[in-house]
C-alpha positions, 0 to 999 in steps of 0.5 A: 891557892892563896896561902895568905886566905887559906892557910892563915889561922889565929891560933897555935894548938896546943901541940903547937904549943908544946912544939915552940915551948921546946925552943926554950930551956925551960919549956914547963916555964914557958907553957905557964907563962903562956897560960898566964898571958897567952896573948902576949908576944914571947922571946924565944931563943933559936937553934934548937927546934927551929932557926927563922929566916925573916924577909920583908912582908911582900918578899916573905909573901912571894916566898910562901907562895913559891914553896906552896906551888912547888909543892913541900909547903911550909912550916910555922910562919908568923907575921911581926912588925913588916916582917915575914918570919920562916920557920926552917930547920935548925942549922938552915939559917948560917948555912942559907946566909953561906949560899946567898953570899956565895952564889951569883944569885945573891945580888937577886935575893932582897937582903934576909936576916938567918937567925940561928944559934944564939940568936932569939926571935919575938914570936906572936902570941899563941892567941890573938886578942879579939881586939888586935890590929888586924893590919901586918906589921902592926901589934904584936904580930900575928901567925900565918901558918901557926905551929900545930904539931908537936914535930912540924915539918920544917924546910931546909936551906936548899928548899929556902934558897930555890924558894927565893930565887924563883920569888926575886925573879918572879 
């Protein structure tokens, strides 16, 4: 199965929207400014309902295929500006850049960036304008696997690590 044809869908739902809403401190505000302009890109910040692990487009694809042949899947994946952004768990993303740094597979992995704590991503609207590039990396990005539970599973740093360990030498 090809996650990229089948598991792509356009949308967030709206517990998908609440889900993303609780990365803000003000989730209320964010859901107004979402219902004002739901095609429009939005900061948000990380740590506390997600952290985004983000990897060039061909190696997050890769990636996405990995986790979904062994099994567990992914969470909430969005495509921005030539990048692939993971959704993973809170903490996922200082404690993956410590395992890539620290074992021999490092060199293998193509350089990621673990936004966590402190850090904020641009996430892609919660609706795609009907006249939206189409092409990845261009526009204000668009969701491959859009939130669509208030509480979806997101993976940790080991499933992450093994995930881009088998793409880089696949």
């Amino acid at each position: 199965m090809d996650i990229w044809t089948y598991q792509s869908v356009e949308y967030v739902t709206a517990a998908g929207e609440a889900w993303l809403a609780t990365a803000s401190e003000y989730p209320r505000s964010m859901r107004a400014l979402w219902e004002s302009r739901p095609w429009a890109p939005t900061v948000l910040p990380c740590g506390r309902a997600f952290d985004v692990i983000s990897m060039p487009a061909l190696f997050g694809r890769a990636v996405l295929d990995e986790l979904w042949a062994s099994g567990p899947g992914c969470g909430p994946v969005a495509s921005f500006r030539g990048r692939t952004l993971l959704f993973v768990q809170p903490g996922a993303a200082p404690r993956l850049r410590t395992l890539l740094a620290w074992e021999e597979w490092a060199r293998e992995v193509p350089p990621l960036l673990c936004h966590g704590l402190g850090d904020a991503v641009t996430v892609p609207p919660i609706q795609r304008m009907l006249d939206a590039p189409a092409s990845p990396g261009q526009g204000s990005g668009r969701w491959i696997v859009a939130p669509d539970s208030r509480e979806p599973w997101l993976p940790g740093a080991a499933t992450v690590l093994w995930a881009c360990v088998r793409a880089s030498r696949g």
